[in-house]
MARKE-866677 format. One line per 10 residues: number of its first residue (from 0); their letters; for each residue x, y, z of C-alpha. Coordinates in steps of 0.5 Angstrom, whole numbers. Layout:
NUM = a = X:Y:Z; ... $
***
This chain:
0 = xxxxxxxxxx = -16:16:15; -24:15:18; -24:8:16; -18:6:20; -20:9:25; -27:5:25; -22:0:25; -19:2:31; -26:2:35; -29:-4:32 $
10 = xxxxxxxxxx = -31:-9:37; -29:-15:33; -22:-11:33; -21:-10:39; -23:-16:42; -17:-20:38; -12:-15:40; -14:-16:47; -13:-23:46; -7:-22:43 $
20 = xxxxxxxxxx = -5:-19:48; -6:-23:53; -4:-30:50; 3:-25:50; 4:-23:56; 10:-27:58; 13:-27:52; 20:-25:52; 20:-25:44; 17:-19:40 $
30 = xxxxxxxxxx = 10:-17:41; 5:-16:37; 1:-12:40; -2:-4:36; 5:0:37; 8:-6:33; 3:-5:27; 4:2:27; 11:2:26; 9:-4:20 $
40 = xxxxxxxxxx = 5:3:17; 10:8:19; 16:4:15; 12:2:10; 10:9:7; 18:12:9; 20:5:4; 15:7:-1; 17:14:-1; 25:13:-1 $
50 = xxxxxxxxxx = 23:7:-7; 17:11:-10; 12:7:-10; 5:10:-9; 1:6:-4; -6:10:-1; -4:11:6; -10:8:8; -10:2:5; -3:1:9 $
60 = xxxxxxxxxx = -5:4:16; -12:-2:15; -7:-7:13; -2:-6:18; -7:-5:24; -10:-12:22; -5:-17:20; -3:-20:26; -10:-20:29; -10:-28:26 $
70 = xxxxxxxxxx = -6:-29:32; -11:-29:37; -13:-36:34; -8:-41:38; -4:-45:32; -7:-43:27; -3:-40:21; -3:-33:23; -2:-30:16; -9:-34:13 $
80 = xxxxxxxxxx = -12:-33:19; -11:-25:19; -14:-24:12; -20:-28:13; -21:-25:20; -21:-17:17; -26:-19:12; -31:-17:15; -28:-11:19; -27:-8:13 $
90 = xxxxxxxxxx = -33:-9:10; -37:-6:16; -31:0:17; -33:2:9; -27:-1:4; -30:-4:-3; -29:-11:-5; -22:-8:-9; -20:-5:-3; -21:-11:1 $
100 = xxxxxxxxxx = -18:-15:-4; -12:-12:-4; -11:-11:3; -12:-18:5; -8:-21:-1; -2:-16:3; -4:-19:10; -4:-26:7; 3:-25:5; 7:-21:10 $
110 = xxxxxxxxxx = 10:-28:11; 12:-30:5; 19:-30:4; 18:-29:-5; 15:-23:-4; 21:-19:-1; 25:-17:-6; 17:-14:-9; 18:-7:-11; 10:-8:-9 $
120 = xxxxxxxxxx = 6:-6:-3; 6:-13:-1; 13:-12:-2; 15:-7:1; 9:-8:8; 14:-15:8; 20:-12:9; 17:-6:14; 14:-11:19; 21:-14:19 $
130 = xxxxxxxxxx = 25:-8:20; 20:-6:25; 23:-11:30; 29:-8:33; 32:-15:34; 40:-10:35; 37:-8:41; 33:-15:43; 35:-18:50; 32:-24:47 $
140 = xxxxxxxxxx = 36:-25:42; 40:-30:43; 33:-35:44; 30:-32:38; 28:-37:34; 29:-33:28; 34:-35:24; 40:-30:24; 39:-28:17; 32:-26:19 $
150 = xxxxxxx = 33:-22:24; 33:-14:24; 42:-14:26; 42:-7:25; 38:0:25; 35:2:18; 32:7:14 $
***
């Protein structure tokens, strides 16, 4: 995990998710802040044990903690936007060009419906960072603009 940690000190890193943050204050819905992207990891890696899928746990913690960084460029598509902004993060943080790759095509696709039903890391890291949401709990969630079926209704795992 020494590479993730590099990730959490790095100052390109840092600023996004304190822009991130900021942008949020007011918000009413869920935060993307750093608790919400260690959640992502954390059921990612119970997803992958309970379908026995082998994922290396570095490469879940790296794309966890980056993929909502894109959110710190106002209207941009966050999904894109968080790939090719952890590109040179993970780069300078130690990750090979395979590594990269990998963590940038599950960050690219943490949006993207179609890969749902994957039994992939991308599948499994899409279906993590929804039932991070504790939508059963949420005192916004009658003004969500999540669609009903999207929203995580109940507790899981």
């Amino acid at each position: 995990m020494e590479r993730v940690n590099r990730i959490l000190k790095n100052e390109k890193f840092r600023q996004y998710m304190d822009t991130v943050e900021l942008i949020e204050r007011e918000r009413i819905y869920c935060r993307h802040g750093l608790e919400h992207c260690i959640d992502v990891a954390r059921i990612t890696m119970l997803l992958a044990y309970e379908e026995n899928v082998e994922l290396d746990k570095e490469l879940v913690y790296a794309a966890a903690v980056l993929h909502d960084i894109g959110r710190s460029i106002p209207n941009a598509e966050h999904h894109k936007k968080s790939a090719e902004l952890a590109e040179p993060i993970l780069k300078v943080c130690g990750f090979s060009l395979s590594e990269r790759e990998k963590i940038e095509e599950v960050i690219e696709n943490h949006g993207n419906n179609d890969v749902a039903e994957e039994k992939s890391f991308r599948g499994l890291f899409y279906r993590a960072d929804k039932m991070s949401r504790s939508c059963y709990g949420c005192k916004a969630a009658a003004f969500c603009y999540w669609d009903d079926n999207k929203k995580n209704l109940s507790l899981q795992i």
